[in-house]
PDB file of N, CA, C and O in Angstrom:
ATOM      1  N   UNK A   1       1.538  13.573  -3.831  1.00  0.00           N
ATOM      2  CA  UNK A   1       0.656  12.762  -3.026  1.00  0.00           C
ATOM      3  C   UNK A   1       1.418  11.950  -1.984  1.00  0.00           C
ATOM      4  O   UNK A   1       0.673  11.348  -1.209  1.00  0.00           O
ATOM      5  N   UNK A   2       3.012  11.755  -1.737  1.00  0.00           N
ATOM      6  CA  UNK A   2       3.076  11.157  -1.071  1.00  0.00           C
ATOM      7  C   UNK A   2       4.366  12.476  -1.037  1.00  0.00           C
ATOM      8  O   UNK A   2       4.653  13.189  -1.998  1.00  0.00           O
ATOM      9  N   UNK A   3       5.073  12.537   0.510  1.00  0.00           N
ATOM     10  CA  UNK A   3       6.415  12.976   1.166  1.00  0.00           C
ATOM     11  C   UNK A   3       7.579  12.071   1.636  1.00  0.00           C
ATOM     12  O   UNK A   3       7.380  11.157   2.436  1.00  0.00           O
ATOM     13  N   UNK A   4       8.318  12.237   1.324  1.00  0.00           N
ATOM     14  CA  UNK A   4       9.781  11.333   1.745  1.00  0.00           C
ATOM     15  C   UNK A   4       9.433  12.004   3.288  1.00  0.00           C
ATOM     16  O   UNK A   4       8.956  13.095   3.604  1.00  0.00           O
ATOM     17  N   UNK A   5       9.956  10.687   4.196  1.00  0.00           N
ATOM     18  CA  UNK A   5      10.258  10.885   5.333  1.00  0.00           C
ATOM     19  C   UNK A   5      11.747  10.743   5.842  1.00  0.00           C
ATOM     20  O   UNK A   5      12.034   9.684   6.400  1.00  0.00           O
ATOM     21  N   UNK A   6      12.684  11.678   5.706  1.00  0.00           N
ATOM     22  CA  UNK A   6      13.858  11.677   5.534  1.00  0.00           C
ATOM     23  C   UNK A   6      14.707  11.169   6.732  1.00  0.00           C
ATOM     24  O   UNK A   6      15.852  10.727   6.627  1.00  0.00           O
ATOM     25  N   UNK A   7      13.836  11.317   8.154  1.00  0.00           N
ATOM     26  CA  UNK A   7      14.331  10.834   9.271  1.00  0.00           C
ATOM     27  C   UNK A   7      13.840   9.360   9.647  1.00  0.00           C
ATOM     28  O   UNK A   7      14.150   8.880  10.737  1.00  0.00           O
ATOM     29  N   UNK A   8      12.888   8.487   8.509  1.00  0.00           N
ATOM     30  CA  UNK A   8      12.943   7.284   8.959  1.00  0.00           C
ATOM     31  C   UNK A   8      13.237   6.765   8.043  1.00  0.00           C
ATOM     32  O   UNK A   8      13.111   5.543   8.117  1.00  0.00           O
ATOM     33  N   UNK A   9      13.929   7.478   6.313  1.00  0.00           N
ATOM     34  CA  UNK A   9      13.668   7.188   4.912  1.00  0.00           C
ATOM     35  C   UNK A   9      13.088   6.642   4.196  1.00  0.00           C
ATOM     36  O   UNK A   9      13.579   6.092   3.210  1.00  0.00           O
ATOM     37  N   UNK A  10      11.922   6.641   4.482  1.00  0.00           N
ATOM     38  CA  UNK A  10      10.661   6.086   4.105  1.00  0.00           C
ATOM     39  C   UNK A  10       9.687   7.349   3.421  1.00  0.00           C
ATOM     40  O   UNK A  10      10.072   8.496   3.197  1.00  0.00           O
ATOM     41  N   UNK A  11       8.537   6.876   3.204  1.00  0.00           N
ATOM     42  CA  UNK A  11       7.929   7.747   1.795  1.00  0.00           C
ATOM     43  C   UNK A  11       6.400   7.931   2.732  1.00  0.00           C
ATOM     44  O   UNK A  11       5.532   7.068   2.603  1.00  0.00           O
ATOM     45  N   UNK A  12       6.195   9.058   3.614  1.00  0.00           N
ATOM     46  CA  UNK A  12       4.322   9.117   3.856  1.00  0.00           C
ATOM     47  C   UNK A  12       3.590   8.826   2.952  1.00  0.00           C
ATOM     48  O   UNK A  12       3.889   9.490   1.960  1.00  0.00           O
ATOM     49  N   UNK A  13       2.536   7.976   2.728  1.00  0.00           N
ATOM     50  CA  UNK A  13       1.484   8.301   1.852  1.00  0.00           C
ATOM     51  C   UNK A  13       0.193   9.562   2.670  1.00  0.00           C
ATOM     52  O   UNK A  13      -0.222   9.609   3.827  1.00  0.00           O
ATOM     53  N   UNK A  14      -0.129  10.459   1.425  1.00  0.00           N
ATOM     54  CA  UNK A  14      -1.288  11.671   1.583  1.00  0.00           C
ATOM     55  C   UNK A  14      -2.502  10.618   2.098  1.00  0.00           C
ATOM     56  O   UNK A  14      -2.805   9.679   1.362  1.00  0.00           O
ATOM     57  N   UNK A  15      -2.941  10.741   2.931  1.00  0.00           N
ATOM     58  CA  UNK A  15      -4.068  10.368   3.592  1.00  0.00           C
ATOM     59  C   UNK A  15      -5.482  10.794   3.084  1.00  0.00           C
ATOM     60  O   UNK A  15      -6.502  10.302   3.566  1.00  0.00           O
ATOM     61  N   UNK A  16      -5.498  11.628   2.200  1.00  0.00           N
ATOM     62  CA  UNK A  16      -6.395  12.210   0.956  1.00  0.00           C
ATOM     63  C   UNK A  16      -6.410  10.732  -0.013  1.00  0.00           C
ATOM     64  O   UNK A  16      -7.304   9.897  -0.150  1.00  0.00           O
ATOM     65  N   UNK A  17      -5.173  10.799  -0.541  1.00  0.00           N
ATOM     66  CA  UNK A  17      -5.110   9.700  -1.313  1.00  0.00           C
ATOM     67  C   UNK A  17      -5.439   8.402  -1.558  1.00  0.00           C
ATOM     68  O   UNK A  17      -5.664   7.755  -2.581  1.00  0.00           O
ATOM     69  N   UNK A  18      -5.410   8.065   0.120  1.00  0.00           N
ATOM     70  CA  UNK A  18      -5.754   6.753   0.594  1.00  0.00           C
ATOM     71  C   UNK A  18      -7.134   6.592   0.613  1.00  0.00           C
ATOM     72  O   UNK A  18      -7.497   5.449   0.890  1.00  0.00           O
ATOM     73  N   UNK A  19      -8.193   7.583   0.353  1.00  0.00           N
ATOM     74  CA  UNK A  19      -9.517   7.661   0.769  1.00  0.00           C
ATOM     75  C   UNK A  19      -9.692   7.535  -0.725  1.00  0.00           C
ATOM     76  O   UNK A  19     -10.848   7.301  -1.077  1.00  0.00           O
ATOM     77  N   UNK A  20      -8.874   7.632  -1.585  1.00  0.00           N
ATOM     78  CA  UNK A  20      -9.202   7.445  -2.863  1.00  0.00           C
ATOM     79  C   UNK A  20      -9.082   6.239  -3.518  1.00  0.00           C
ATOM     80  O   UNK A  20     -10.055   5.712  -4.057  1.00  0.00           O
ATOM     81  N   UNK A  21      -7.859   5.700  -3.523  1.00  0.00           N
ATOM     82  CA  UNK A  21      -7.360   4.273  -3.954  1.00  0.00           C
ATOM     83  C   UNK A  21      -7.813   3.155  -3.390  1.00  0.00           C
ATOM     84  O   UNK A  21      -7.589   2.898  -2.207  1.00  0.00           O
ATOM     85  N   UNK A  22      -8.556   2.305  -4.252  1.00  0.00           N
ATOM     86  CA  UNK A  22      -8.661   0.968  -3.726  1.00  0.00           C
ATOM     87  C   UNK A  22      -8.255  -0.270  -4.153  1.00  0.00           C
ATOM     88  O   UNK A  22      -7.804  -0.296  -5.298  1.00  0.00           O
ATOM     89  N   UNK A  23      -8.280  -1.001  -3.722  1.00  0.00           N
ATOM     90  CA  UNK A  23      -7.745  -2.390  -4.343  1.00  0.00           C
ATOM     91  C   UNK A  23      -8.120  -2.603  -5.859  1.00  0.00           C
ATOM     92  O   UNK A  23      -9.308  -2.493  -6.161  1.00  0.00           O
ATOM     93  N   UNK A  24      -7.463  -2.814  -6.548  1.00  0.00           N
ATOM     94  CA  UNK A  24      -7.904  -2.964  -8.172  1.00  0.00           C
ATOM     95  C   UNK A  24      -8.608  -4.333  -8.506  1.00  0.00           C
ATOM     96  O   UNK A  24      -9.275  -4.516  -9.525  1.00  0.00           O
ATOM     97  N   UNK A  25      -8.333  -5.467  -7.322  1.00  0.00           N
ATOM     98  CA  UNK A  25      -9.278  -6.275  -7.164  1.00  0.00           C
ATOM     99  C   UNK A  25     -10.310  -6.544  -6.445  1.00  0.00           C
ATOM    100  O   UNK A  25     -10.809  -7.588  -6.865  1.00  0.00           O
ATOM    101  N   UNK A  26     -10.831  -6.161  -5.646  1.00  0.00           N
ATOM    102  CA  UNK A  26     -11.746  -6.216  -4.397  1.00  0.00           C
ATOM    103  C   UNK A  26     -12.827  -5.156  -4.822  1.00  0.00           C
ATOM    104  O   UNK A  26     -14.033  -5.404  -4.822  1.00  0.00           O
ATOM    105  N   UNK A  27     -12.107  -3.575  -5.297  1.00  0.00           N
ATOM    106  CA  UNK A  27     -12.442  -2.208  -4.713  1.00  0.00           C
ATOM    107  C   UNK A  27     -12.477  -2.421  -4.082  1.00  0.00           C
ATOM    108  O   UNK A  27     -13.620  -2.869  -3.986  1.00  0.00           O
ATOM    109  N   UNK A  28     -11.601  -2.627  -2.423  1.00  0.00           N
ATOM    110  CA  UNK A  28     -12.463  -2.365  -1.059  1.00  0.00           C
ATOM    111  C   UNK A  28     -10.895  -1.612  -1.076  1.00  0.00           C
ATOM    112  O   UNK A  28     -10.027  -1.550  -1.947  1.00  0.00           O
ATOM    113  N   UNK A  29     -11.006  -0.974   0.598  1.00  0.00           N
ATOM    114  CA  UNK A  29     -10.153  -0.119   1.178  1.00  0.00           C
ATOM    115  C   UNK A  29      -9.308  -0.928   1.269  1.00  0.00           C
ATOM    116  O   UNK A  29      -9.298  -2.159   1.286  1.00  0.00           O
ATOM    117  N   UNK A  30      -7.911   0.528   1.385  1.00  0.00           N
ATOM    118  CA  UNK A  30      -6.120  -0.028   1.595  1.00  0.00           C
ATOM    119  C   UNK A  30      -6.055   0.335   3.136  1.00  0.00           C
ATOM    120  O   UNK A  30      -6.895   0.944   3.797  1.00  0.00           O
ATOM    121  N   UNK A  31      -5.059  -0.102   3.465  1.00  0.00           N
ATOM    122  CA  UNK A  31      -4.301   0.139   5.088  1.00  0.00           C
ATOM    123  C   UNK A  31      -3.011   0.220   4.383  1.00  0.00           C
ATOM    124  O   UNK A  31      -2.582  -0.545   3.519  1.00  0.00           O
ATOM    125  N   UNK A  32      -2.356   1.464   4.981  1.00  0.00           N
ATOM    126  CA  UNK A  32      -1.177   1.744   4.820  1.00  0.00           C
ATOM    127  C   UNK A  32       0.133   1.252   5.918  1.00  0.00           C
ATOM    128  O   UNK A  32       0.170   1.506   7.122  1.00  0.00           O
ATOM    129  N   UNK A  33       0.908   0.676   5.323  1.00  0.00           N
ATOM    130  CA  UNK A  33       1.699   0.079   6.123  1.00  0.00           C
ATOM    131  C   UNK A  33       3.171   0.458   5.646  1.00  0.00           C
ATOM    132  O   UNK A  33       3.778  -0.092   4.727  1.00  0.00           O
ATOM    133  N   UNK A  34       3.742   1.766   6.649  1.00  0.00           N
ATOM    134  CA  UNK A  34       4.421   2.578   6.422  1.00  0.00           C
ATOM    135  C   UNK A  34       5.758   1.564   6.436  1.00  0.00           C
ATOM    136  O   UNK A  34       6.345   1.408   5.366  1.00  0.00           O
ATOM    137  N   UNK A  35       6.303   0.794   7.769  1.00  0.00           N
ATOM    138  CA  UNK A  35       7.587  -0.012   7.945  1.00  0.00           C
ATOM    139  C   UNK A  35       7.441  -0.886   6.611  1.00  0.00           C
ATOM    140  O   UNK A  35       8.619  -1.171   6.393  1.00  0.00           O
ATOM    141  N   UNK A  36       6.865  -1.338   5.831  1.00  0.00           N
ATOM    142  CA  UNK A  36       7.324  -2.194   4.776  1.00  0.00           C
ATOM    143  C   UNK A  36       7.015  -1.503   3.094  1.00  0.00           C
ATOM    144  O   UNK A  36       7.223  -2.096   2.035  1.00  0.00           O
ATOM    145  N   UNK A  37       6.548  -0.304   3.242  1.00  0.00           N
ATOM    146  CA  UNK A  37       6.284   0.757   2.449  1.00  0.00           C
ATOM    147  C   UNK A  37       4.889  -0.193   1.304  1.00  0.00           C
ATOM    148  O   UNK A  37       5.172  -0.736   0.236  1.00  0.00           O
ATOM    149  N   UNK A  38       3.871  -0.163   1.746  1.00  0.00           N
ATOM    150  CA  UNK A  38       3.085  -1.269   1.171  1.00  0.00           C
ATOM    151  C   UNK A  38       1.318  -0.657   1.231  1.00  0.00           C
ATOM    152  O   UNK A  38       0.704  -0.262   2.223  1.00  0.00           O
ATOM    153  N   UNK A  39       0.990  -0.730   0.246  1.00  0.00           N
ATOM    154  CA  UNK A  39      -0.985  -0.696   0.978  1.00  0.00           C
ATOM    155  C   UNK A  39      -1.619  -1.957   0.739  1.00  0.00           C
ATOM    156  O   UNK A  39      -1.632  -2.564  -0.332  1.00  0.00           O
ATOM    157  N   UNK A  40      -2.028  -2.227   1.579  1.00  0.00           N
ATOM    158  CA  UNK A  40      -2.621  -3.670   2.614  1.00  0.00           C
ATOM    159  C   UNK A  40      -4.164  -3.640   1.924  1.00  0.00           C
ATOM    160  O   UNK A  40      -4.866  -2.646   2.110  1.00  0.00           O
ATOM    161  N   UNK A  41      -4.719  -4.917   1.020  1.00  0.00           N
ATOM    162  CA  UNK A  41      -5.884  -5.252   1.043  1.00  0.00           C
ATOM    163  C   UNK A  41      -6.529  -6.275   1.688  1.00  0.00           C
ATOM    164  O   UNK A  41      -6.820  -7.256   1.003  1.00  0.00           O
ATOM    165  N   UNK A  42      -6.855  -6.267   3.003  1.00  0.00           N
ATOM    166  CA  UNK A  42      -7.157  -7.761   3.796  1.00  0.00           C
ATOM    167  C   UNK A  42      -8.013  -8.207   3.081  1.00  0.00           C
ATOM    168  O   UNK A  42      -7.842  -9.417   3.236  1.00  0.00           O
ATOM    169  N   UNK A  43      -9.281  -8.030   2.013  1.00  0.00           N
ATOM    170  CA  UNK A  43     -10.018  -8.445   1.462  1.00  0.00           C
ATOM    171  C   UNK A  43      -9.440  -9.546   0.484  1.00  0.00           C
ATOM    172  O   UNK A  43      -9.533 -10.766   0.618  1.00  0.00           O
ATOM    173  N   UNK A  44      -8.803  -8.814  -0.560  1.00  0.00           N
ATOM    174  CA  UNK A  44      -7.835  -9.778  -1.420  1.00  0.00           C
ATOM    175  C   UNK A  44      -6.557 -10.412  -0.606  1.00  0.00           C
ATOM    176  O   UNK A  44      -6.383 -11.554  -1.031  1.00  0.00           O
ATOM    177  N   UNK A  45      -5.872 -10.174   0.124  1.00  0.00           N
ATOM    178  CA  UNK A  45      -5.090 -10.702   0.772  1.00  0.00           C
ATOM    179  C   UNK A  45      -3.674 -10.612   0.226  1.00  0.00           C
ATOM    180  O   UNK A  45      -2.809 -11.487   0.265  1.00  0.00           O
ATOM    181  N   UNK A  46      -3.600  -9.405  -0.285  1.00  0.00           N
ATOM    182  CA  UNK A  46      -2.469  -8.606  -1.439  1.00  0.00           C
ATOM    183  C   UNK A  46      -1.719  -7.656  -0.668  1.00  0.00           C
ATOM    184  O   UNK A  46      -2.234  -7.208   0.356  1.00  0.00           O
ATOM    185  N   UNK A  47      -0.692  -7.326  -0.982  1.00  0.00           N
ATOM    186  CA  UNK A  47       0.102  -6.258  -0.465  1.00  0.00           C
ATOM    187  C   UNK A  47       0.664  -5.990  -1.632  1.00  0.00           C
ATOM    188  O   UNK A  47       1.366  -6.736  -2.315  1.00  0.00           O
ATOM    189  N   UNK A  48       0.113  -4.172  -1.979  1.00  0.00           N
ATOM    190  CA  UNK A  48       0.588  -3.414  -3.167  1.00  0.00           C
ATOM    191  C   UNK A  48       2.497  -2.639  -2.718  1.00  0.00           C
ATOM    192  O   UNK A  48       2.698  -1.783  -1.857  1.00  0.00           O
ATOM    193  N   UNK A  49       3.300  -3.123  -3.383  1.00  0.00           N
ATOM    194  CA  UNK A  49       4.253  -2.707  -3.326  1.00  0.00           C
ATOM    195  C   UNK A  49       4.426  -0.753  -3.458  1.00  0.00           C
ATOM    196  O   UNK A  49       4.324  -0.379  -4.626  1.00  0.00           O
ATOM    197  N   UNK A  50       4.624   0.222  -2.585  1.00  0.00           N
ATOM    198  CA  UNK A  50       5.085   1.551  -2.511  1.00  0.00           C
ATOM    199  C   UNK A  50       6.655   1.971  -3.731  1.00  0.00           C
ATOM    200  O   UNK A  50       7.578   2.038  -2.920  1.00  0.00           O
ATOM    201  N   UNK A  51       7.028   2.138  -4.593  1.00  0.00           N
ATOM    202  CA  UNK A  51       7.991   2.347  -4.916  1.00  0.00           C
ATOM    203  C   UNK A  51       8.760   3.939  -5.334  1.00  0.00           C
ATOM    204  O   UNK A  51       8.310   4.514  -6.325  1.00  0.00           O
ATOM    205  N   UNK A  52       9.867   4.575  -4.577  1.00  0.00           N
ATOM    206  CA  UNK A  52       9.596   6.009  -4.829  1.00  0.00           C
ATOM    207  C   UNK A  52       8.754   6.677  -4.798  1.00  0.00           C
ATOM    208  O   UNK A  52       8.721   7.602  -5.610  1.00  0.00           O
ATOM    209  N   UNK A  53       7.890   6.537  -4.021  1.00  0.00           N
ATOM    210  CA  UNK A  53       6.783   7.208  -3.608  1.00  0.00           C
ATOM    211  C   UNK A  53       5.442   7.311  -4.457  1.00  0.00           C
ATOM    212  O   UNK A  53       4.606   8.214  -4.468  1.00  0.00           O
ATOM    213  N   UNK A  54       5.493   5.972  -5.248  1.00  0.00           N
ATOM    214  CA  UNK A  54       4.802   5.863  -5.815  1.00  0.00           C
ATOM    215  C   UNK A  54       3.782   4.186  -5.713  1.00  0.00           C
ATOM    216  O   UNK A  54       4.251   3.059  -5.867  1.00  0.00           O
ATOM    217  N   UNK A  55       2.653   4.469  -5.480  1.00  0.00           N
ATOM    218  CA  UNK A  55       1.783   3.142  -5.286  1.00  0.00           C
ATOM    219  C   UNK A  55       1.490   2.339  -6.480  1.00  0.00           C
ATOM    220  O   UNK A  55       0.666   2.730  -7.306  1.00  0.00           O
ATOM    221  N   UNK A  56       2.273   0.981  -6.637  1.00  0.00           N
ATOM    222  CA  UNK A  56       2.268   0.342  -7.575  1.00  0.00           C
ATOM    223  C   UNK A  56       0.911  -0.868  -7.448  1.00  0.00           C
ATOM    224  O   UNK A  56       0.931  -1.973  -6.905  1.00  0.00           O
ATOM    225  N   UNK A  57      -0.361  -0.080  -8.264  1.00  0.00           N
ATOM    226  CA  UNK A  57      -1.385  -0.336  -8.132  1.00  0.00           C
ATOM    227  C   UNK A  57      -1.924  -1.945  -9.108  1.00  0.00           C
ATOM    228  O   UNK A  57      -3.075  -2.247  -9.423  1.00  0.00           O
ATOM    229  N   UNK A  58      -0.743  -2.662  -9.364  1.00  0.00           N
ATOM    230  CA  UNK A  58      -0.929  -4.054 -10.427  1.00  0.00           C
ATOM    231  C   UNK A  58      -1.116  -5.532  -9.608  1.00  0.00           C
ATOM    232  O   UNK A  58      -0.200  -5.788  -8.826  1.00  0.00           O
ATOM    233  N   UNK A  59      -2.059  -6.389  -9.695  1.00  0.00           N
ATOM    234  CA  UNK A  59      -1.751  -7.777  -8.682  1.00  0.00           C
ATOM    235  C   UNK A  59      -1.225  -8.393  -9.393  1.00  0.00           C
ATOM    236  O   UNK A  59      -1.453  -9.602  -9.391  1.00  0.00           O
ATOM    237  N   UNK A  60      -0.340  -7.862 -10.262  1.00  0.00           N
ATOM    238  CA  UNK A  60       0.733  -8.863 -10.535  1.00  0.00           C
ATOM    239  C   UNK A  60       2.018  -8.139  -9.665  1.00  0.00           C
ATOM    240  O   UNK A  60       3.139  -8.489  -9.295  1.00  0.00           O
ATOM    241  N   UNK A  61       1.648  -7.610  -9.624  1.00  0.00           N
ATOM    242  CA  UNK A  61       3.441  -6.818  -8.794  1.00  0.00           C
ATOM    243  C   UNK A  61       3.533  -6.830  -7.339  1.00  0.00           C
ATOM    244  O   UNK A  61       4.490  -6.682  -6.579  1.00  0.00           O
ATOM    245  N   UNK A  62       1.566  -7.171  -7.033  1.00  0.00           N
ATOM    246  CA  UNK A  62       1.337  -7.589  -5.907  1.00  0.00           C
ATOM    247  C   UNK A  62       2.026  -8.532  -4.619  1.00  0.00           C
ATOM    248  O   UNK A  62       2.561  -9.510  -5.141  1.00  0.00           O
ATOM    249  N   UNK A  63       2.165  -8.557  -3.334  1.00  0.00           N
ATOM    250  CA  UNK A  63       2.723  -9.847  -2.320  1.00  0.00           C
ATOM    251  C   UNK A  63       1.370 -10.285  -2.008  1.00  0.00           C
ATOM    252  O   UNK A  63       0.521  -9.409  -1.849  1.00  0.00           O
ATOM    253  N   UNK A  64       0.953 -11.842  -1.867  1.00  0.00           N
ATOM    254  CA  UNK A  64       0.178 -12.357  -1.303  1.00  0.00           C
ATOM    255  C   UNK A  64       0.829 -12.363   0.570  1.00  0.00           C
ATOM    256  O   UNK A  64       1.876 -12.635   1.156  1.00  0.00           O
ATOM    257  N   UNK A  65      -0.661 -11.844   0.937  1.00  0.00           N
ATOM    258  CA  UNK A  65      -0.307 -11.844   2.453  1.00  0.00           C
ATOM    259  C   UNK A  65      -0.628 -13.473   3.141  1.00  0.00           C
ATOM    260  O   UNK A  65      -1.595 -14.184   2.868  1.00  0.00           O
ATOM    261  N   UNK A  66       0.605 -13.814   4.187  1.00  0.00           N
ATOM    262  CA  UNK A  66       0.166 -15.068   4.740  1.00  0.00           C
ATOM    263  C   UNK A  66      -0.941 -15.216   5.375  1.00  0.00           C
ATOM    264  O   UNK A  66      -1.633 -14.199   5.433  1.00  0.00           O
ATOM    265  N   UNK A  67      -1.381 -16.236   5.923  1.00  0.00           N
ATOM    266  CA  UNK A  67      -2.470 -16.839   6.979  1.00  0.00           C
ATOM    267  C   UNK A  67      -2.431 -15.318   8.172  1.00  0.00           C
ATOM    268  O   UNK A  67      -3.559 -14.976   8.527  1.00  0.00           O
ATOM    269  N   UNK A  68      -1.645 -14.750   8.559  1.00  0.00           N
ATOM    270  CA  UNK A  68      -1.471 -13.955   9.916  1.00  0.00           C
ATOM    271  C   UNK A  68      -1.871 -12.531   9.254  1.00  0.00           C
ATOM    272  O   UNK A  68      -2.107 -11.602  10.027  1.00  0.00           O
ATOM    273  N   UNK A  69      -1.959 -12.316   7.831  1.00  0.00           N
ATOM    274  CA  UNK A  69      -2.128 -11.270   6.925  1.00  0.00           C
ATOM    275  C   UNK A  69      -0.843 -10.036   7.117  1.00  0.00           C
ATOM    276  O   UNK A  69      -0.947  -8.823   7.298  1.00  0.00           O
ATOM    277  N   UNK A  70       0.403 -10.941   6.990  1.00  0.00           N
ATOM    278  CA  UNK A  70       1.573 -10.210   6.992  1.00  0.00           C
ATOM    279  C   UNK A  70       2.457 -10.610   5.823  1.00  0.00           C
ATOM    280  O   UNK A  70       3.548 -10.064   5.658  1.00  0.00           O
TER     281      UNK A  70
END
């Protein structure tokens, strides 16, 4: 579900996938945010950590996003 991107070394997430996963608190939709390897819930105001190409779907493992939602 997700590809290493070997020329920016970063990890694509499947865009299939993304239509699937939602916030484990909200349910609402992710935004993928490839430069910090992260899926973005502006609803909850969470940023799910990407690790090895894998979406670490817990709000405890979660980043709270600031006021600017970064």
């Amino acid at each position: 579900m997700t590809t290493p991107d070997t020329k920016a070394g970063t990890t694509k997430v499947d865009p299939k996938l993304l239509e699937i996963l939602v916030c484990p608190v909200t349910k609402g939709p992710l935004d993928y945010d490839a430069a910090a390897q992260e899926l973005i819930s502006k609803q909850a105001g969470l940023a799910y950590p990407i690790r090895n190409g894998i979406p670490i779907m817990l709000a405890d493992e979660a980043r709270a996003l600031d006021a600017d939602g970064k």
